[in-house]
matplotlib code that plots the C-alpha trace (Angstrom):
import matplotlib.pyplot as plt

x = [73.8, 72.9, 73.1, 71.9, 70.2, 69.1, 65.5, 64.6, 66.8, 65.8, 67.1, 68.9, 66.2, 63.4, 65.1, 66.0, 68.4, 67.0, 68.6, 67.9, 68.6, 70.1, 72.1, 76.0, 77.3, 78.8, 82.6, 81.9, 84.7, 88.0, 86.3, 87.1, 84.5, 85.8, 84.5, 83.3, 86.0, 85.7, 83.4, 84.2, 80.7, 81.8, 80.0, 79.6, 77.6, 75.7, 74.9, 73.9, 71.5, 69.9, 69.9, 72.4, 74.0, 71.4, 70.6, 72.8, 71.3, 68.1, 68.4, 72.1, 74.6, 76.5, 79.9, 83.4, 85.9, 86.5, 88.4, 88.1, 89.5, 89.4, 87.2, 86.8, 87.9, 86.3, 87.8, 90.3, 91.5, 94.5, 97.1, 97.9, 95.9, 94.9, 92.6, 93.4, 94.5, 93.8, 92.6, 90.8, 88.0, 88.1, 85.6, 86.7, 85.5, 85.9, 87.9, 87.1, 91.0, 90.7, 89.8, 91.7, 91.5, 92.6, 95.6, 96.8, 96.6, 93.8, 91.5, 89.4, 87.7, 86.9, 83.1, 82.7, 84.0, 82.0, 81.9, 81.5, 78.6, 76.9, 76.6, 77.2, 77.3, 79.5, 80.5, 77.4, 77.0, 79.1, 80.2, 81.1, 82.8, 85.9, 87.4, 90.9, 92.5, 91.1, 91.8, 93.9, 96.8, 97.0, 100.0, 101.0, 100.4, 97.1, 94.1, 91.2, 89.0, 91.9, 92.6, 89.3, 88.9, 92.0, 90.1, 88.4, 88.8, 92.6, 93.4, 91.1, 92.2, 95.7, 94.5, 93.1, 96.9, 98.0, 95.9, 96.4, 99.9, 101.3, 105.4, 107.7, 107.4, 104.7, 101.3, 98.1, 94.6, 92.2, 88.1, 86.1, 88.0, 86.5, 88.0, 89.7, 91.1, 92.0, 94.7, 95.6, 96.6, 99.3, 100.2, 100.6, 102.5, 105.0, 106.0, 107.2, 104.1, 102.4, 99.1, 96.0, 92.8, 89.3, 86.4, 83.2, 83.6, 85.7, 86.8, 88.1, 90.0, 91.2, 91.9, 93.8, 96.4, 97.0, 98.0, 100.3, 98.4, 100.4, 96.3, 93.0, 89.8, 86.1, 85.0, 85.0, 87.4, 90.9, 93.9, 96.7, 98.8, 98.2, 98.4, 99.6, 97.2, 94.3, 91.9, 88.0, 86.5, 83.3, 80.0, 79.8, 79.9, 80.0, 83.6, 85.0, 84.7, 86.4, 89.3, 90.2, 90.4, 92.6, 95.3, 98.5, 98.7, 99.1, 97.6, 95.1, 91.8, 91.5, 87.6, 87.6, 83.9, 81.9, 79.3, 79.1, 76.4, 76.2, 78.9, 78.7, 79.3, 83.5, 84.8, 87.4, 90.0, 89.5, 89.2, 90.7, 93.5, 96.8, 96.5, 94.6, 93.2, 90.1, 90.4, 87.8, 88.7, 86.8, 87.5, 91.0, 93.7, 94.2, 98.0, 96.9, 95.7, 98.8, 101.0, 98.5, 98.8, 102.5, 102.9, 100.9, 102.8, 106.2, 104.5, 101.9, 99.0, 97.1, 93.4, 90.7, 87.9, 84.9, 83.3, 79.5, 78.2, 77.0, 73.4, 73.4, 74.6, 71.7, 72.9, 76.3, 75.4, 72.4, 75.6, 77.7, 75.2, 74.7, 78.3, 78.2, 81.8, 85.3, 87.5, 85.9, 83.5, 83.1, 81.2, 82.2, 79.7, 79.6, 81.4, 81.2, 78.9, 78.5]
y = [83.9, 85.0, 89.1, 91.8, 94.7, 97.4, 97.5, 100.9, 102.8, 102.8, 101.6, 98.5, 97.2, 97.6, 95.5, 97.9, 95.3, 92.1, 88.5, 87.7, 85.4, 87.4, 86.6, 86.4, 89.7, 90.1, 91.9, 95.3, 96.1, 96.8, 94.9, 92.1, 89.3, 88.3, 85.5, 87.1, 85.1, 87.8, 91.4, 93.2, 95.4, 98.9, 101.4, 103.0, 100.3, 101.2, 104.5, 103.1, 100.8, 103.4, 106.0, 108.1, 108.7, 109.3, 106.5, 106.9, 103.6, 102.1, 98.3, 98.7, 95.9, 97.2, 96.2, 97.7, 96.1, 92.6, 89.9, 88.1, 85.6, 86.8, 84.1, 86.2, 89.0, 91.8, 92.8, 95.4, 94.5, 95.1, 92.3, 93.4, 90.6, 86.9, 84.5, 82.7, 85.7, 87.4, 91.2, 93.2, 95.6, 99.4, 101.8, 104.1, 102.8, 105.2, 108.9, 110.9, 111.6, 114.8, 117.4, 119.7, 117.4, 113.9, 116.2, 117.8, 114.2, 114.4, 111.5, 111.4, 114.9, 114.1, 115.1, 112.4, 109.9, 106.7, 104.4, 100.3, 99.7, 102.7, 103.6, 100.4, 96.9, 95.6, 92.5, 91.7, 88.6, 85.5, 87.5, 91.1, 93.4, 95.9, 98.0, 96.6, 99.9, 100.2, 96.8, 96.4, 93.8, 92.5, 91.2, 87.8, 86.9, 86.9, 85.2, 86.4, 87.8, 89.4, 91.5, 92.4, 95.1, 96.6, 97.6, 100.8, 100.3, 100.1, 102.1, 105.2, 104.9, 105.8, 108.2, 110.1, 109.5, 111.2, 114.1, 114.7, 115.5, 113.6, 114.8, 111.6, 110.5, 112.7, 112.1, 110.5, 110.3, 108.0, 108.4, 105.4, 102.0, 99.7, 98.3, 101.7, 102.6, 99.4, 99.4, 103.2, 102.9, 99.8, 101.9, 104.8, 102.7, 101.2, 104.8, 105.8, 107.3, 107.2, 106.5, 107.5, 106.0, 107.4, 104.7, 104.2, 100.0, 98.2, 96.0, 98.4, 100.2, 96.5, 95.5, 99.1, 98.2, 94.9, 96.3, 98.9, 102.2, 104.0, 104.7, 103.7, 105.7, 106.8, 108.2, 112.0, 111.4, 113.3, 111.6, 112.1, 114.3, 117.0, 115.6, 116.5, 114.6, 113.2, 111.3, 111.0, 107.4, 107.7, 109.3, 111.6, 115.3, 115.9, 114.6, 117.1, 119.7, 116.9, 116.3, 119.7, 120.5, 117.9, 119.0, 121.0, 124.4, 123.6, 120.4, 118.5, 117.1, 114.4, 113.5, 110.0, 109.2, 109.5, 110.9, 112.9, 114.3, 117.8, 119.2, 121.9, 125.3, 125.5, 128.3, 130.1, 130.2, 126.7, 124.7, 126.8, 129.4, 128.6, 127.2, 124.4, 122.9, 120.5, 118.7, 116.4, 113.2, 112.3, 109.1, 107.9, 107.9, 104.9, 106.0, 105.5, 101.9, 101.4, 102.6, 101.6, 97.6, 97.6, 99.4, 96.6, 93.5, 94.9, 95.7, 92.4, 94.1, 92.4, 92.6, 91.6, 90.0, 88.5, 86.1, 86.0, 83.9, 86.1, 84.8, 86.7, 90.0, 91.6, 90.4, 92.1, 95.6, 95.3, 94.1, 96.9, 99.5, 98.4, 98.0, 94.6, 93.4, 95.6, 95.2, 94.1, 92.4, 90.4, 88.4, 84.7, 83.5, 79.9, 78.5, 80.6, 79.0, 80.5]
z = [100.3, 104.1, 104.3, 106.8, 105.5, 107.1, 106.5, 109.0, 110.6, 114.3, 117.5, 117.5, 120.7, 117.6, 115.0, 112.3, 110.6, 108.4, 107.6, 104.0, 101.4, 98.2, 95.1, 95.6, 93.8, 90.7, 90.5, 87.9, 86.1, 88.3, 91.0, 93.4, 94.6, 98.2, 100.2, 103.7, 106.2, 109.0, 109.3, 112.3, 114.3, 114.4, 115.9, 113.0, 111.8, 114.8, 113.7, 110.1, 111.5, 114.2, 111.8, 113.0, 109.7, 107.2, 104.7, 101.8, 99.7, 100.8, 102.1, 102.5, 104.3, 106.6, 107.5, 106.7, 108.9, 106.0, 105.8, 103.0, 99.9, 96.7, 94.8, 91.7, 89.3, 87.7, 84.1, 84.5, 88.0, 88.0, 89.2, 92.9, 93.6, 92.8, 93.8, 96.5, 98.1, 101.9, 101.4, 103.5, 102.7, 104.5, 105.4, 102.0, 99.0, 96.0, 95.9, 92.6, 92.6, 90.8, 93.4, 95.6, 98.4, 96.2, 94.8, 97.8, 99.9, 101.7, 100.1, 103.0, 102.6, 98.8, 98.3, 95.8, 98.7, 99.0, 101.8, 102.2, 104.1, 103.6, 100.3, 98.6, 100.4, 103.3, 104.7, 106.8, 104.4, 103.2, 99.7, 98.9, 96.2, 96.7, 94.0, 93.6, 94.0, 97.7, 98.7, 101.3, 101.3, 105.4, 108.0, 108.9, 112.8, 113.0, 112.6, 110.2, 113.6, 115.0, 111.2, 111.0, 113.8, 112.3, 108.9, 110.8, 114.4, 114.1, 111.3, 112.4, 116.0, 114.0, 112.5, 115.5, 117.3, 113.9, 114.5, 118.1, 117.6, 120.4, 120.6, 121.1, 124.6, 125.5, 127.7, 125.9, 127.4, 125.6, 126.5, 125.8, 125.4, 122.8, 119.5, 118.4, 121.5, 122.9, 119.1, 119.5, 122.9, 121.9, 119.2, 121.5, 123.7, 120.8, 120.0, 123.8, 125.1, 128.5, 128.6, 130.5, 129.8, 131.4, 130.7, 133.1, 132.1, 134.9, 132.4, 130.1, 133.4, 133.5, 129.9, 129.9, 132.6, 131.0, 128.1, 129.5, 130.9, 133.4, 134.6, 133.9, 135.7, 135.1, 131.7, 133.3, 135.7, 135.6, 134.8, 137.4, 135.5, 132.9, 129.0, 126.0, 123.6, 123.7, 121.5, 122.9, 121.2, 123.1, 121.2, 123.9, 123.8, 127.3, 128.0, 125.6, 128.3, 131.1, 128.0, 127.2, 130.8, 131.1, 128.5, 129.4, 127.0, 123.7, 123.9, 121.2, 121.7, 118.6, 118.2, 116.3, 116.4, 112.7, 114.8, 118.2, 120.4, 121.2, 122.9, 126.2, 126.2, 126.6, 128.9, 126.9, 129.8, 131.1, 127.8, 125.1, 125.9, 125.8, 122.5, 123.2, 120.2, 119.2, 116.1, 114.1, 112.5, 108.6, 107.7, 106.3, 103.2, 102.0, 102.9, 106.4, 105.7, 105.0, 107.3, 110.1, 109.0, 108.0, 111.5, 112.7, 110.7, 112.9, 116.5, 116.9, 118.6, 120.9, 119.5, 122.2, 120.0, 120.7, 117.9, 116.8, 114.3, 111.1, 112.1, 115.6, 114.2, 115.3, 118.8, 118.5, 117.4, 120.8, 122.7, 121.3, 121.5, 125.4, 126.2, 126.5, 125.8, 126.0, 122.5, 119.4, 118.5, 114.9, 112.8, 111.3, 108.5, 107.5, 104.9, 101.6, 98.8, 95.4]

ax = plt.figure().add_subplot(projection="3d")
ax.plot(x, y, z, "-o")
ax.set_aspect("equal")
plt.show()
């Protein structure tokens, strides 16, 4: 089968990603073997590939956002699913289930965590393996492009809406508008809230309004009124300082990025007092998954994709990385072969 590897981390301009030939996977015990239908480019893949995050398994594919058919089962899968069936594949992979964090609900902070495209295989390739018990069952509605940016893009922008602690009806302001944001914000809007989205791209500002933002303006920009949330999507330390200055007292800063550059020094009185608050986002619980897509099967989202072949995924992280295209991009392989 075709699959990307990431032979040296590096910048995407240098080519630190590989097409090769390699031997269709086998499903280990508890495992599903899916057929590759849709991956969607994160920019977390992004960071894999640059080097960003550091290498957890040499030579690794990248790709979390899967859609895929189940063409095979490993012994001991359990019988959630069948073949024939649509699953998706998530960013969490394995959880030890034992430790403080597994017990008390917070999956997503296990140290023994292990992630798809980073520490074992993703779905940069026409074939790849899921544990059944992290496999995700997915809504009617859509097509198999338009599911795929909901694997991670979706379900951590919900996340980070989760963690900014938006009160009903309250004020949101989003930073950066790509795949995640472009879902949180409809999610936002579903649940009552008013939206205010800061982005430098004039067709994000664009895309934004379309989709209901009461504004849309540059990436440091303020909003017109004060907020009560907000989430930053962008990689970018510098707007933290814009963001918090931007909340009302007592609002919440939600970072949703895997990785962030440095952030400024914050002035206590203009960033922080008042109960201001600044709050990271690691990852997901599979309860999140969960509630994201069933969310997600009631309120159809309108998921602005834009397709690659699996050949030219080289092309989509440069196109990605150079903000290229507002929404989501994903790959389409071929048809399947064993």
């Amino acid at each position: 089968m075709s699959a990307w590897r990431v032979a040296k981390p590096g910048p995407i301009d240098g080519g630190p990603i590989v097409l090769e030939q390699i031997g269709v996977p086998e499903p280990a015990a508890g495992e599903l073997l899916v057929r590759v239908l849709a991956c969607g480019v994160c920019r977390t893949d992004l960071h894999v590939a640059e080097g960003d995050l550091p290498v957890h398994r040499e030579g690794v594919v990248p790709g979390h956002e899967v859609v895929g058919e189940v063409v095979a089962l490993g012994v001991a899968a359990g019988e959630e699913f069948a073949i024939g069936d649509r699953v998706g594949i998530a960013w969490l992979r394995h959880t030890c289930g034992q430790c403080r964090f597994c017990l008390r609900g917070n999956e997503n902070l296990c140290p023994r965590s292990r992630y798809t495209g980073w520490d074992a295989d993703g779905g940069y390739a026409e074939y790849a393996t899921v544990p059944a018990a992290y496999a995700l069952a997915l809504p009617q509605g859509y097509d198999d492009t338009e599911l795929a940016p909901l694997l991670c893009a979706g379900i951590i922008g919900y996340r980070a809406l989760k963690r900014a602690d938006l009160p009903a009806g309250g004020r949101l302001g989003i930073y950066g508008f790509g795949g995640s944001a472009h879902l949180a914000a409809q999610v936002a809007l579903a649940q009552g809230a008013e939206v205010h989205v800061m982005t430098r791209d004039p067709a994000a500002q664009r895309l934004a309004l379309d989709l209901g933002a009461a504004s849309a303006q540059g990436a440091a920009e303020p909003p017109p009124v004060q907020l009560d949330s907000a989430i930053l999507f962008a990689p970018v330390g510098d707007l933290v300082l814009p963001a918090m200055a931007a909340l009302d007292r007592g609002g919440v800063l939600s970072i949703a990025g895997i990785h962030l550059s440095d952030i400024p020094a914050l002035n206590y009185q203009r960033h922080l007092f008042q109960e201001r608050e600044i709050r990271s986002v690691t990852a997901n619980t599979r309860d999140d998954s969960r509630e994201f897509l069933t969310l997600a099967g009631i309120h159809r989202l309108e998921v602005t994709v834009h397709p690659y072949p699996l050949a030219a995924a080289d092309r989509a992280l440069r196109d990605l990385r150079h903000g290229r295209f507002a929404g989501a991009a994903v790959l389409v392989p071929p048809v399947g072969r064993r």
